[in-house]
KEMARVEX-630423 format. One line per field, with one value per residue (C-alpha): x, y, z; residue number from 1. Coordinates in steps of 0.2 Angstrom, whole numbers. Example, Ala and Ser with C-alpha at 12.3 -4.5 7.8 and 13.67 -1.06 7.14 Angstrom:
2
px	[62,68]
py	[-22,-5]
pz	[39,36]
resi	[1,2]
This chain:
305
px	[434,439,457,452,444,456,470,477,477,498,501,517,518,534,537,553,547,547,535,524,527,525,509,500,508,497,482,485,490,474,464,472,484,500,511,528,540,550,559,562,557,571,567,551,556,568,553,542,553,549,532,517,507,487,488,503,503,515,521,522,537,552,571,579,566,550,531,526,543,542,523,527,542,530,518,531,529,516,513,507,496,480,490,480,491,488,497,499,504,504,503,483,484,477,494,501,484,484,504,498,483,493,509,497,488,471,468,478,474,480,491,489,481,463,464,446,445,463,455,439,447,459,445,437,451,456,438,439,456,450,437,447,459,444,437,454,458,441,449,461,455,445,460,459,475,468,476,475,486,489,489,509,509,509,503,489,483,484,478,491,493,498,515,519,519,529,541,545,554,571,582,579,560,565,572,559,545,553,553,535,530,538,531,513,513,519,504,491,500,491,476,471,454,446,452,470,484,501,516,524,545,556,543,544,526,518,507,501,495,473,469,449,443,445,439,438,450,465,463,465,460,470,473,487,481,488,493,481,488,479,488,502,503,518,505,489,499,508,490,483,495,502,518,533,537,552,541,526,541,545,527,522,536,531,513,520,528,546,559,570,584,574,567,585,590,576,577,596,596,604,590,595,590,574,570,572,558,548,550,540,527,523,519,513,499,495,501,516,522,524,509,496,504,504,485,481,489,484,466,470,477,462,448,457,459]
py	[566,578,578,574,558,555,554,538,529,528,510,506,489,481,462,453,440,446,434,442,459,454,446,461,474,465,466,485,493,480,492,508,512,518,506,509,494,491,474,480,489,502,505,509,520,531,530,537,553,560,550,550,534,534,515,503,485,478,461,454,443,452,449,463,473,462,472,474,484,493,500,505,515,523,529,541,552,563,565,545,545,544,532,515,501,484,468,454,436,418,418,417,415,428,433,440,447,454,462,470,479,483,491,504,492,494,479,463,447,432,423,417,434,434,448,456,455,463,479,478,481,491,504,504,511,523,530,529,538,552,557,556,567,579,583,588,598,608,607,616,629,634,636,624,617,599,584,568,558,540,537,537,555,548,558,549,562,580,597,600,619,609,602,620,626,612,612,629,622,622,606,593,585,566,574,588,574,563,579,582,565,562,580,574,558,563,579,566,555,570,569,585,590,600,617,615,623,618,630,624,631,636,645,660,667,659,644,631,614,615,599,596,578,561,555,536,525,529,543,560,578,593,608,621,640,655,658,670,686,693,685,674,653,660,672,662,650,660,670,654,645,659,654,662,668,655,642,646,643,629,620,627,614,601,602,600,584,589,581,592,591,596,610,615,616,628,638,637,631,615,600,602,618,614,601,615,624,607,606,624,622,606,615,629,618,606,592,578,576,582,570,581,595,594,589,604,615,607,610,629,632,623,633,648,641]
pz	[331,342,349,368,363,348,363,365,383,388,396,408,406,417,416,416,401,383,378,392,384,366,370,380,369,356,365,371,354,345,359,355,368,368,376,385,391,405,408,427,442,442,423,426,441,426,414,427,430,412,409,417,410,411,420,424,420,434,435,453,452,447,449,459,462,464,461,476,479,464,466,483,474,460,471,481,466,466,449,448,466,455,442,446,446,441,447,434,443,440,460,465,483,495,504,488,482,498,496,481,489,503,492,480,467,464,454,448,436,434,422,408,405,398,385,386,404,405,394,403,420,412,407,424,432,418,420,442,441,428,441,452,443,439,456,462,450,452,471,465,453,469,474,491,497,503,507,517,526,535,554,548,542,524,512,502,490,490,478,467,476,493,481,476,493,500,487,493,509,510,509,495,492,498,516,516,513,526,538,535,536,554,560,555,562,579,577,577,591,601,594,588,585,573,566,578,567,567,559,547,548,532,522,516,526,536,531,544,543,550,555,546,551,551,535,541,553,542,532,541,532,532,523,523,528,533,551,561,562,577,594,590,596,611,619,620,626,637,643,647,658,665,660,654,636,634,643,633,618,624,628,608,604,612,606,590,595,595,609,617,609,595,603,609,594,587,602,604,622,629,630,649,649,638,655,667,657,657,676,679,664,670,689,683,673,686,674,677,661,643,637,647,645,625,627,634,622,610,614,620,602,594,603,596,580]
resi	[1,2,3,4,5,6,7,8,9,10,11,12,13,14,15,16,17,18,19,20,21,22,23,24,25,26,27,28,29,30,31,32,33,34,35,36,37,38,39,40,41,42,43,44,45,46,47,48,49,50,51,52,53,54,55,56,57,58,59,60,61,62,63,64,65,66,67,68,69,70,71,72,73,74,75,76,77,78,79,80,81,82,83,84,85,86,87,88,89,90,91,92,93,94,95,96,97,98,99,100,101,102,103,104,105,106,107,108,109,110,111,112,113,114,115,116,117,118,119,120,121,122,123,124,125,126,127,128,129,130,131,132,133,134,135,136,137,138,139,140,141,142,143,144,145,146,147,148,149,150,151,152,153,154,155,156,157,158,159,160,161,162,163,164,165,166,167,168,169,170,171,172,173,174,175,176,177,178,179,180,181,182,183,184,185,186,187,188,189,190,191,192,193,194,195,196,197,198,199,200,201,202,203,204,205,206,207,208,209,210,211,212,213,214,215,216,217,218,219,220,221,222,223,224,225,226,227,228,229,230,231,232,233,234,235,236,237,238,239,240,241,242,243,244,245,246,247,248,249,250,251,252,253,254,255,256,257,258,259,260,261,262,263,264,265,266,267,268,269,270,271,272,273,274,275,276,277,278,279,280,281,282,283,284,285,286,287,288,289,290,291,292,293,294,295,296,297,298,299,300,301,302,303,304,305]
């Protein structure tokens, strides 16, 4: 037998009963997987930091932290976005079926647990999440820097080259995350279409984020790339609506969704000033407010590309 099919599946199970434990640990280890234990939701959290398990057994009803809580907590770590999730409960009825769908699990069953249909189920999801796994690893041997988000800027899965790059921002992950997360969403408030680019700041060069497609209602495609090098976002701006260089600043920024204070800051200007700017750009393209006037950069930039 060679080594990869010799490897043993790793289980998270996480269950507040120790009879519960005792009982599927049985199962699991009788199926030949190696089984960790958490008797919480922040243990598992702690596990999770060192470990990446194969597939997580999660019990629904927990004290402190319940499941739903807990799953929704696990899949903020990158390294367990392909990690399916199972929900145990003694609960059948659609809402809470429907919580655990809704908070990252794939699957659940009910108790008491049937233990062929728990393995069956369990080996559907490991072999789902290992192609998974697979295609975007080749994504990123190709070295393509794919992800997707949520209409909430939420990442849902990404290449692991787009986390090397976005580690590289200043500022701790959980804020730069957040950052990013608030950026995105407000990009596709604007509706961007295909092949619009949007700067990301901090980096070391210049990488931008290209907007690819809409994948389905909620699932949005993007990729990181390099910024064009030939005529910079200011000037087209600036060629195109006849504006001014600090107002073709200024109308770049609020394409990318920022509010003045926000732009004030970047620019180092008061937001009063920032208004001032507003006023002429919005004159100078025929528009009355920021709305419009982000459209129509926004499809400026994209025709450019």
């Amino acid at each position: 037998m060679n080594e990869a099919s010799s490897k043993q599946d790793v289980v998270l199970v996480v269950d507040d009963s120790i009879d519960s434990i005792r009982m599927i640990s049985d199962v699991l280890e009788e199926a030949e997987m190696t089984v960790l234990v958490a008797l919480e939701g922040s243990q598992a959290l702690t596990i999770t930091k060192n470990i990446s398990p194969d597939i997580i057994l999660l019990d629904a009803i927990m004290p402190n932290m319940d499941g739903f809580a807990t799953c929704r907590a696990l899949k903020e770590n990158p390294k367990l976005m392909d990690v399916p999730i199972i929900f145990m409960t003694g609960l059948s009825d659609t809402e809470h079926v429907v919580m655990g769908l809704k908070s990252g699990g794939v699957d659940y069953i009910t108790k008491p647990i049937n233990a062929s249909e728990l393995v069956a189920r369990m080996h559907v999801h490991l072999a789902n999440a290992r192609m998974t796994q697979s295609a975007r690893m080749a994504l990123d041997a190709a070295g393509q820097t794919l992800f997707a988000i949520d209409q909430d800027g939420d990442t849902l899965w990404a290449t692991p080259r787009v986390y090397q790059l976005l580690a590289r921002l200043p500022g701790g992950e959980s804020e730069n995350e957040r950052g990013l997360q608030k950026t995105l969403k407000t990009w596709l408030e604007h509706t961007p279409g295909a092949g619009h680019k949007m700067q990301l700041q901090g980096l070391d060069e210049s990488i931008c984020v290209e907007y690819l497609a809409n994948v389905s209602g909620n699932e949005h495609l993007l990729r990181l790339s390099d910024q064009p090098s030939n005529e910079s976002y200011t000037d087209l701006l600036r060629t195109r609506f006849q504006v001014t260089v600090r107002e073709a600043d200024v109308l770049l920024w609020i394409a990318n969704g920022k509010t003045n204070r926000e732009i004030g800051q970047i620019l180092e200007m008061s937001p009063r000033t920032v208004n001032k700017h507003l006023e002429q750009v919005f004159k100078k393209m025929g528009v009355e407010n920021r709305t419009s006037a982000a459209a129509m950069a926004i499809r400026t930039l994209a025709e450019k590309g």
